[in-house]
C-alpha positions as CSV (number, residue, x, y, z in Angstrom):
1,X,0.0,0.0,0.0
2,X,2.8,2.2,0.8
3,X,5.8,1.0,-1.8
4,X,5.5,4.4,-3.7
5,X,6.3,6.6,-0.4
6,X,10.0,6.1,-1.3
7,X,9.2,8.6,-4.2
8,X,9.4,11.8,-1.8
9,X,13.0,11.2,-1.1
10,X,13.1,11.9,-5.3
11,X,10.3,14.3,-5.6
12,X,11.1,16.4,-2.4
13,X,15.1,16.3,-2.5
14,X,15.3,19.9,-3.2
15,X,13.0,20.7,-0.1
16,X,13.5,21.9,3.2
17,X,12.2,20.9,6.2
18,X,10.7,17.5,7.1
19,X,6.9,17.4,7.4
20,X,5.8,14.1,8.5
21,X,5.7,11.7,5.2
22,X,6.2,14.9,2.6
23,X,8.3,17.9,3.5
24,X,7.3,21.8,3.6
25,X,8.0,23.6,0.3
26,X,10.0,27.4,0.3
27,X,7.4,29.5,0.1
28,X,8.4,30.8,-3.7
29,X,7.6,26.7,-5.0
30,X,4.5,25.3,-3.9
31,X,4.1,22.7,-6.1
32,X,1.7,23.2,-8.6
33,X,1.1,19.3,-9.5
34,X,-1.4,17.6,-7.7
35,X,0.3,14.7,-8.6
36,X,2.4,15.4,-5.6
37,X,-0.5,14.0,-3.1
38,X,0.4,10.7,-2.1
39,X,-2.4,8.7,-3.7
40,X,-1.3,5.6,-1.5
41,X,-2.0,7.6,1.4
42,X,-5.4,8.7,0.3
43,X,-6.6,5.2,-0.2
44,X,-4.9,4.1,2.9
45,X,-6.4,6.4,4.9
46,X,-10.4,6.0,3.0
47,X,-10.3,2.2,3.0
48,X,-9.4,2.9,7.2
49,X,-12.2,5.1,7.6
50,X,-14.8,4.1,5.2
51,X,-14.1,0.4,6.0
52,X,-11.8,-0.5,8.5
53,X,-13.3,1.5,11.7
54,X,-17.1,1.0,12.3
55,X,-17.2,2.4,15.7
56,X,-14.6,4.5,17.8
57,X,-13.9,1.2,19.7
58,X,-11.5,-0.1,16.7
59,X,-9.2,3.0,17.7
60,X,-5.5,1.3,18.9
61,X,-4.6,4.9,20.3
62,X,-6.4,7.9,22.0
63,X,-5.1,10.2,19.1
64,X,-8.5,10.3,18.1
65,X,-10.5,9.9,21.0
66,X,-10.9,13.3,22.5
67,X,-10.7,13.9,26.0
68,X,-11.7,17.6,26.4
69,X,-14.0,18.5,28.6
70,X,-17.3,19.8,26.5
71,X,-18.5,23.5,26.8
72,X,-22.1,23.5,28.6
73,X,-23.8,25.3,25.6
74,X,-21.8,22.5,22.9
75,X,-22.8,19.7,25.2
76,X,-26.1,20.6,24.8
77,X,-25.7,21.0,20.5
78,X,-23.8,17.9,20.7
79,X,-27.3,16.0,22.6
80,X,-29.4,17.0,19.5
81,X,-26.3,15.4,17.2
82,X,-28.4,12.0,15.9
83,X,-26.8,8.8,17.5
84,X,-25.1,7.3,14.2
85,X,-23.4,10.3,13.6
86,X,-22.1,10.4,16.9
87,X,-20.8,6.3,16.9
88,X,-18.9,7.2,13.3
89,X,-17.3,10.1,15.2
90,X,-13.4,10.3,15.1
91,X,-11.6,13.4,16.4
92,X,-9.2,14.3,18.6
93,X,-10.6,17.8,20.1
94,X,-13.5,20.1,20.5
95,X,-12.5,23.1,17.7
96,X,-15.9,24.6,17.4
97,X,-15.9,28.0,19.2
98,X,-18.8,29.7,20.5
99,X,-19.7,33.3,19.6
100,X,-20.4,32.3,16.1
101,X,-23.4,33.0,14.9
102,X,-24.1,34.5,11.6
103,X,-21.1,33.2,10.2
104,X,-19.7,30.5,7.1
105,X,-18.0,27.8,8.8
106,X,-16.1,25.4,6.7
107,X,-15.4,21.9,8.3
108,X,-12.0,20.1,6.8
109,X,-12.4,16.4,6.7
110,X,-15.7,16.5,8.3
111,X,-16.2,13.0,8.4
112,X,-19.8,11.5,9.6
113,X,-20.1,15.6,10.5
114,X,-20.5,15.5,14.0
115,X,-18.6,18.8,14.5
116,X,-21.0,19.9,11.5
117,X,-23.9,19.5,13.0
118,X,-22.8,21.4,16.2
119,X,-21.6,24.3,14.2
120,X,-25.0,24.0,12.4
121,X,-26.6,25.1,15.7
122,X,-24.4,27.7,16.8
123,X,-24.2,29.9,13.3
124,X,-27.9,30.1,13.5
125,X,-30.6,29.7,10.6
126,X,-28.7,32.9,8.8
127,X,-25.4,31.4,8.8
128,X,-23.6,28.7,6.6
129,X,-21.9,25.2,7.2
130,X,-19.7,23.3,4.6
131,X,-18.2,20.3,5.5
132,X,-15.7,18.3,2.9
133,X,-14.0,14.8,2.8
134,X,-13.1,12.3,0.8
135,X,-14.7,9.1,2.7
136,X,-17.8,8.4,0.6
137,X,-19.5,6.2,2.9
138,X,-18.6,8.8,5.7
139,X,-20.7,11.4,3.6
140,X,-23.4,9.2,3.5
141,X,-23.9,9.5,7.1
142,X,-23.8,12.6,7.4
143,X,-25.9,13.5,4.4
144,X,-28.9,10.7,6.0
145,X,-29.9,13.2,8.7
146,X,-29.6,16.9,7.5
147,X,-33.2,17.1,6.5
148,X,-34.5,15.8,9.9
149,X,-32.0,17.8,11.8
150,X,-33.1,20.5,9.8
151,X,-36.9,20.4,10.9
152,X,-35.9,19.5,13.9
153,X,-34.4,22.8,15.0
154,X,-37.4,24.8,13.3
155,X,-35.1,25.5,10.5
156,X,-37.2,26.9,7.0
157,X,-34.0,25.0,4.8
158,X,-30.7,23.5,6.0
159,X,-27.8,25.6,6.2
160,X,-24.8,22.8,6.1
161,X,-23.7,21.1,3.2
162,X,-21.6,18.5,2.8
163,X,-19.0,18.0,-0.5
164,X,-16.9,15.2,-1.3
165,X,-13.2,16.4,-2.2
166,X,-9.7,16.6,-1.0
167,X,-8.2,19.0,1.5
168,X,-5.7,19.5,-0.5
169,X,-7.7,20.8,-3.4
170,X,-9.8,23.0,-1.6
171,X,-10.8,25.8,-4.7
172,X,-11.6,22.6,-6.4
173,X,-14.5,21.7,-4.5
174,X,-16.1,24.9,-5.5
175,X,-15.5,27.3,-2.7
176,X,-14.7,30.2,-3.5
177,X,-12.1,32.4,-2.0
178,X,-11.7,35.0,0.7
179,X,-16.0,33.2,1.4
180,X,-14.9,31.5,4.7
181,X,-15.3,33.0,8.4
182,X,-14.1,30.2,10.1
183,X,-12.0,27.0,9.4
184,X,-12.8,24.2,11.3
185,X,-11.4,20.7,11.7
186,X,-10.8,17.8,14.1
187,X,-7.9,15.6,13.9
188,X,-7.7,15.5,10.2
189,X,-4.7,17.7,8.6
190,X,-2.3,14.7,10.1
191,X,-3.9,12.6,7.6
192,X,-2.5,14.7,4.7
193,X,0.9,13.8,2.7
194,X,0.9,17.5,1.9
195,X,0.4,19.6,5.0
196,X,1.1,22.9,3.2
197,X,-1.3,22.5,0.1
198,X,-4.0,22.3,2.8
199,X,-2.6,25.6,5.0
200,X,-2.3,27.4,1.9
201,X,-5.7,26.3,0.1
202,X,-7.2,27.3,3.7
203,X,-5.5,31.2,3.8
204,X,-6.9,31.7,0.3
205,X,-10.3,30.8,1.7
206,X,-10.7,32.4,4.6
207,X,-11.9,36.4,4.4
208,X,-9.9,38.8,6.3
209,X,-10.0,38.6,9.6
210,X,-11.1,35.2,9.1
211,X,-9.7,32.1,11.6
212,X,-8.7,28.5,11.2
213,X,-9.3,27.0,14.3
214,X,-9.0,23.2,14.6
215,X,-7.3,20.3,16.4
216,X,-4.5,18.4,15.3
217,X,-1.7,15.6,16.3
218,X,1.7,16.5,16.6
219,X,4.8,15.3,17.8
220,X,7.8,16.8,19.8
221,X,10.1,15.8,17.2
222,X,10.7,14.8,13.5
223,X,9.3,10.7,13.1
224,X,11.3,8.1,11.1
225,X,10.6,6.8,8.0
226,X,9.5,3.5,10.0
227,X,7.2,5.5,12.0
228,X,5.8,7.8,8.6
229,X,5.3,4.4,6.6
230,X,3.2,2.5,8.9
231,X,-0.1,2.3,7.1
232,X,-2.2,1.4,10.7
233,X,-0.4,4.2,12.5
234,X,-1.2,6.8,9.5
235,X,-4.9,6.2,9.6
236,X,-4.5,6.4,13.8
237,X,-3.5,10.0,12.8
238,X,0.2,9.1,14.6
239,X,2.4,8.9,11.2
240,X,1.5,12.0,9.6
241,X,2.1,13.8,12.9
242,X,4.4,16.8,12.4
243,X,7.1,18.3,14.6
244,X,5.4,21.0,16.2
245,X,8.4,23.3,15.4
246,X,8.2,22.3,11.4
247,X,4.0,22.9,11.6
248,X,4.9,26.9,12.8
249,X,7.1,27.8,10.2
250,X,4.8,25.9,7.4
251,X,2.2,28.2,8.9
252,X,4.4,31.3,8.5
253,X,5.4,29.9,4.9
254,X,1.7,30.2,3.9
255,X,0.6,33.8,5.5
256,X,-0.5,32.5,9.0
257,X,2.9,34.3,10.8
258,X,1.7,34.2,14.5
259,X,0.0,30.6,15.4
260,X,-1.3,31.0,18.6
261,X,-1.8,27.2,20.9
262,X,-5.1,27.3,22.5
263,X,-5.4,23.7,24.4
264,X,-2.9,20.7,24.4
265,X,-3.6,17.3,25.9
266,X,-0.7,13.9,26.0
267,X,-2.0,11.3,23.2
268,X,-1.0,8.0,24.7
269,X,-0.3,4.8,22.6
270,X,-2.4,2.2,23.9
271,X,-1.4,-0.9,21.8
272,X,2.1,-2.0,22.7
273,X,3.3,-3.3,19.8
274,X,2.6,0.5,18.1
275,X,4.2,1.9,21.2
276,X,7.0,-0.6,20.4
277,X,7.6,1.3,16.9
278,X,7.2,5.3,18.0
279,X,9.7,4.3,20.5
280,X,10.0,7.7,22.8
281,X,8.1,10.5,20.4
282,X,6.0,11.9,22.7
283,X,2.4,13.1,20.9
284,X,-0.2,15.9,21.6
285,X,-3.5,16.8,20.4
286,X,-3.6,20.6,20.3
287,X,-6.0,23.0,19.4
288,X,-4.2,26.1,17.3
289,X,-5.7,29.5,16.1
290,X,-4.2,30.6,13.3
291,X,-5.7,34.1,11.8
292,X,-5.8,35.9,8.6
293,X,-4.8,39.5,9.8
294,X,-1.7,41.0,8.8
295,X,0.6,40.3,11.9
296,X,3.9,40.7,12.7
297,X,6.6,38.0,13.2
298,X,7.3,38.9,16.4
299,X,5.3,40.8,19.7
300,X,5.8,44.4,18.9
301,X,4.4,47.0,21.4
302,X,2.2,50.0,20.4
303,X,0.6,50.8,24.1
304,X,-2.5,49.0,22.5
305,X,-4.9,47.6,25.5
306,X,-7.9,45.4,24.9
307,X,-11.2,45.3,26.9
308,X,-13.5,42.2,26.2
309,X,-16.9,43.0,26.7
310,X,-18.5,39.6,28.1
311,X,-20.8,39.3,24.8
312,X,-20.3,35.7,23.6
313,X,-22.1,33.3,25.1
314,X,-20.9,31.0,27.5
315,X,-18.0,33.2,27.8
316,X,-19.6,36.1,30.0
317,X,-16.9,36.5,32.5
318,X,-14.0,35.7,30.5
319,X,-12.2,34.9,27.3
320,X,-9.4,32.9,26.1
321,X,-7.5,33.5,23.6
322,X,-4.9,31.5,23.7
323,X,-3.1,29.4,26.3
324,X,-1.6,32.7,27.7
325,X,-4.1,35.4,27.2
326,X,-6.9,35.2,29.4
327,X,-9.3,38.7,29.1
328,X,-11.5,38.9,32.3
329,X,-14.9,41.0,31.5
330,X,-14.6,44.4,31.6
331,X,-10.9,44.2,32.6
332,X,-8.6,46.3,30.6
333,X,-5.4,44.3,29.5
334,X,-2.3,45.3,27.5
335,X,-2.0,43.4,24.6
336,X,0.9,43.7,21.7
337,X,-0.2,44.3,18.0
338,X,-0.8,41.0,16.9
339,X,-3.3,39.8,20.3
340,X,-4.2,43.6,19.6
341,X,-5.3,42.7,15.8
342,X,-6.5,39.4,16.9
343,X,-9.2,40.6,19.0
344,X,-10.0,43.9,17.5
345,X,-9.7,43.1,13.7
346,X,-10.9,39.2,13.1
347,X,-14.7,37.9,13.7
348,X,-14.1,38.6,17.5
349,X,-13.9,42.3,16.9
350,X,-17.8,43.2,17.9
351,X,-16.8,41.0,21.4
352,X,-13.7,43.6,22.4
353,X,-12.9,47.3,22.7
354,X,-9.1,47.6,21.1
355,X,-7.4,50.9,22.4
356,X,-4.6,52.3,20.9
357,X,-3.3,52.5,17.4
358,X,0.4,52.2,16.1
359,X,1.3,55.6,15.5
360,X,4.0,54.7,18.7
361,X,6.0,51.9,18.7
362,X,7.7,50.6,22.3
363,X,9.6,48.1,20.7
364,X,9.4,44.4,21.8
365,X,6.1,42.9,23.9
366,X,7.2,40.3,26.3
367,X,4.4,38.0,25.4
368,X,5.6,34.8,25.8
369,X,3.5,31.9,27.4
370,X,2.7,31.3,30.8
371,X,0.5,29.1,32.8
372,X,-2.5,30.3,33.4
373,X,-6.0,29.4,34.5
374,X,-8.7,30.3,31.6
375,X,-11.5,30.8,34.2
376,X,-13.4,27.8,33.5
377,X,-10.9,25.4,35.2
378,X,-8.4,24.5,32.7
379,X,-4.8,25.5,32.7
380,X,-3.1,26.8,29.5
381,X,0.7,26.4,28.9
382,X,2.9,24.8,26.1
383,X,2.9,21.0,26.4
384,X,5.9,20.1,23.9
């Protein structure tokens, strides 16, 4: 199934940095040949899904078995979610943020569409839900129940639809660019031989001030070819696993320059004769934020603060942005340009009060993480 992943050492030679089974292209040669995505993988990974799993209980790891606890108010979308859906449901986080009503939500390898149907609530009858993948029997699932999900919220038509196609090929699928709000996705992008197609299809989607927000697997190093040709291990979401380090600078090869870690959780190997092959890697499941703004590569400071007004709900006290920025209601905080843009200038904007322009410049923010406790219980921090 895997005898052609030998071609990358031919086909990427002239490439940089190591990306799981591909590598990440210079940012002046994205390849312009689909023929570049692994089509071995693709099958691999569809036979797995479509065939190979029937229910979340054929997992041999907790990579995709998420262990977050629920929001209240997505608890309560996720009891409406039918029960097939639910059974055929493989991720490995919650990335579905609240506060989003009104908006066009695309979800990236949405599978049997769990995280679909829970956006579907929360954007409201007047906003829009896409979901995409490549699993055919997974779209039948989800397509089976969108017309009595739809009455069953009081709905006058749905507002999600689901496409079959390829992350990688995004524009392909007919969306159209700069028509996204939000980015979703749930322990998918791992599954890809070509990480940066898929960053650079979602930038060219997203409108400004627009936000992919999802969950992901990563590793706190770079895997060995044993480790990135193991078919089980790809469709468990462990071989296609990037270097955490190698996943940021992809991100600033693309346009995303500041990705900001929201939640990270241990992924623990539970059969031993996988553990046996990854050997020490150590693997996380960790929700990023990566916005379309025009940021800087670094935490500049311009005296900017930032007051969040309590407005989205289930977050009236408190707001995280990210595993370091907690914004208590009402509580001025000094932010540097790029929290500063982050909050003011993306589809949070109406939920804060940014202060300050950049007329001044301060020179460096010290903005680098911390532990902290979001308000709702759960510590931030880098895990890896």
């Amino acid at each position: 199934m895997f005898k052609n992943l030998g071609r990358f050492k031919y086909v990427f030679r002239n490439m940089t940095v190591v990306l799981g089974a591909a590598t990440v292209v210079n940012s002046s040669s994205f390849a312009k040949s689909d023929s570049l995505i692994d089509n071995d993988i693709s099958i691999s990974v569809q036979k797995y899904y479509g065939e190979t799993l029937q229910t979340k209980e054929d997992l041999k790891t907790t990579a995709c078995c998420s262990t977050d606890t629920l929001h209240p108010l997505v608890q309560k979308c996720l009891e409406k979610v039918p029960t097939e859906i639910l059974t055929k449901f493989y991720g490995c986080g919650n990335p579905v943020p609240l506060g989003i009503e009104g908006l066009t939500v695309l979800d990236l390898g949405s599978g049997s569409g769990r995280d679909c149907y829970i956006a579907s609530q929360l954007v409201g009858e007047k906003g829009k839900v896409i979901g995409i993948d490549m699993t055919a029997e997974q779209l039948e699932v989800a397509r089976k129940h969108v017309d009595t999900f739809t009455e069953s919220l009081g709905y006058k038509q749905p507002n999600m639809t689901f496409k079959h196609g390829y992350i990688e090929k995004l524009l392909e699928a007919g969306i159209e660019e700069n028509s996204v709000d939000l980015i979703i996705s749930n322990c998918v992008v791992n599954l890809s031989s070509r990480k940066d197609l898929v960053l650079d299809g979602c930038y060219k989607l997203l409108r400004q001030g627009g936000e992919m927000y999802f969950s992901d697997v990563y590793c706190d190093r770079r895997l060995p070819k044993e480790v990135r040709e193991h078919e089980v291990l790809w469709g468990e979401c462990i071989a296609g696993a990037l270097y955490v380090e190698d996943f940021k600078r992809m991100c600033r090869k693309v346009g995303f320059t500041d990705a900001r870690e929201l939640t990270c959780t241990e992924i623990e190997i539970t059969d031993p004769k996988l553990k046996k092959i990854t050997g020490n890697a150590k693997f996380y499941s960790i929700t990023y934020r990566l916005f379309k703004l025009d940021l800087e590569t670094l935490c500049e400071d311009y005296g900017q603060y930032a007051v969040y007004k309590g407005t989205i709900p289930g977050h009236e006290h408190g707001y995280a942005l990210d595993d370091h920025h907690f914004f208590e209601t009402n509580k001025p905080m000094l932010v540097c340009g790029n929290s500063g843009s982050m909050v003011g200038e993306s589809w949070l904007g109406p939920h804060f009060n940014l202060v300050g322009d950049r007329s001044v410049h301060f020179g460096l923010f010290d903005c680098s993480p911390v532990t902290v406790t979001s308000g709702n219980g759960s510590t931030g921090g880098s895990c890896c």
